[in-house]
N, C-alpha and C positions, 0 to 999 in steps of 0.2 A: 504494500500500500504506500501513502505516499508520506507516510512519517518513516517506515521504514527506508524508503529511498535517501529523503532529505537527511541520515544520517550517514549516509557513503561520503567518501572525502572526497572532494570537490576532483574531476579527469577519472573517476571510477567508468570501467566495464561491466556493465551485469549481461549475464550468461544463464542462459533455460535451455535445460536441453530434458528436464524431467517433467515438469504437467504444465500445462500452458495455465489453469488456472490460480499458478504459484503468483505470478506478477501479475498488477494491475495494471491493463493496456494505457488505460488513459492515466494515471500516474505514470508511467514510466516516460509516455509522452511529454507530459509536463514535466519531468525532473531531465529530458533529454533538451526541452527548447530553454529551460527555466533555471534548474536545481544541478546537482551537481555528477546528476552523469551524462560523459560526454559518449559514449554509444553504447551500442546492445546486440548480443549476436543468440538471436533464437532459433531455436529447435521447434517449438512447440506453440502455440498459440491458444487460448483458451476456446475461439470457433476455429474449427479447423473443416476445409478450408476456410482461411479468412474472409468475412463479410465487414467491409467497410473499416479495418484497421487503422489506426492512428499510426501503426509503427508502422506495415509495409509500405514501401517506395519511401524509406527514407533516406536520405545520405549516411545518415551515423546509425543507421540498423541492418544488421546482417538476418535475414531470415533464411533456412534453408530447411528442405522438405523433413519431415521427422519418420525416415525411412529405416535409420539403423538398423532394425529390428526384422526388415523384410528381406528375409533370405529364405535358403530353402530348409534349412537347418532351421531357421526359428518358426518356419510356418511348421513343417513337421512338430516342432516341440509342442508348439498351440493344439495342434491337430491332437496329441496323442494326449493332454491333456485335458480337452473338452470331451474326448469319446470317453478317456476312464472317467468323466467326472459324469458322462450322459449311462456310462455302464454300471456305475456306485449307484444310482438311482438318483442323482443330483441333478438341479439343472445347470446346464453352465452356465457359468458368468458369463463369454464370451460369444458373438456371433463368430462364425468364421466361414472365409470366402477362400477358399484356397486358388488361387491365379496360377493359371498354366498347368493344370493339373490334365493330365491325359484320361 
């Protein structure tokens, strides 16, 4: 939030790359034009994709897609975890869309 920002020292970098609903868009915007950080390189956005961001297209904000996790090793992980969790009798926490799947 933006008490939290206004306490970073003045040329600070703040960096998300864990849940976009960690920072507040429109505070980090104001402590980017205003307060004392001078950019931001995100992972994550709180709507993803983004609708009508303060941060993207800006000069001092690095946005980059939050893809780490899509490989084929992490979708199998998903995969094998949502069927033991749909064959324990649970429902899963996750949807899953497996891409390129034959």
């Amino acid at each position: 939030d933006a008490a939290a920002l206004d306490r970073l020292p003045e040329g600070a970098t703040v960096v998300n790359v864990g849940r976009g609903a960690v920072v507040d868009d429109e505070a980090l915007a104001a402590a980017l034009a205003d307060g004392p950080v001078a950019a931001a390189g995100l992972d994550v956005l709180p709507t993803e994709p983004p609708v009508d961001s303060p941060l993207v297209g800006r000069e001092d904000v690095l946005v980059t897609p939050h893809g780490g996790w899509y490989s084929t090793a992490a979708q199998a992980d998903l995969v094998a975890t949502v069927v033991g969790a749909v064959a324990g009798g649970e429902e899963p926490a996750e949807r899953v869309t497996v891409v390129g799947a034959d």
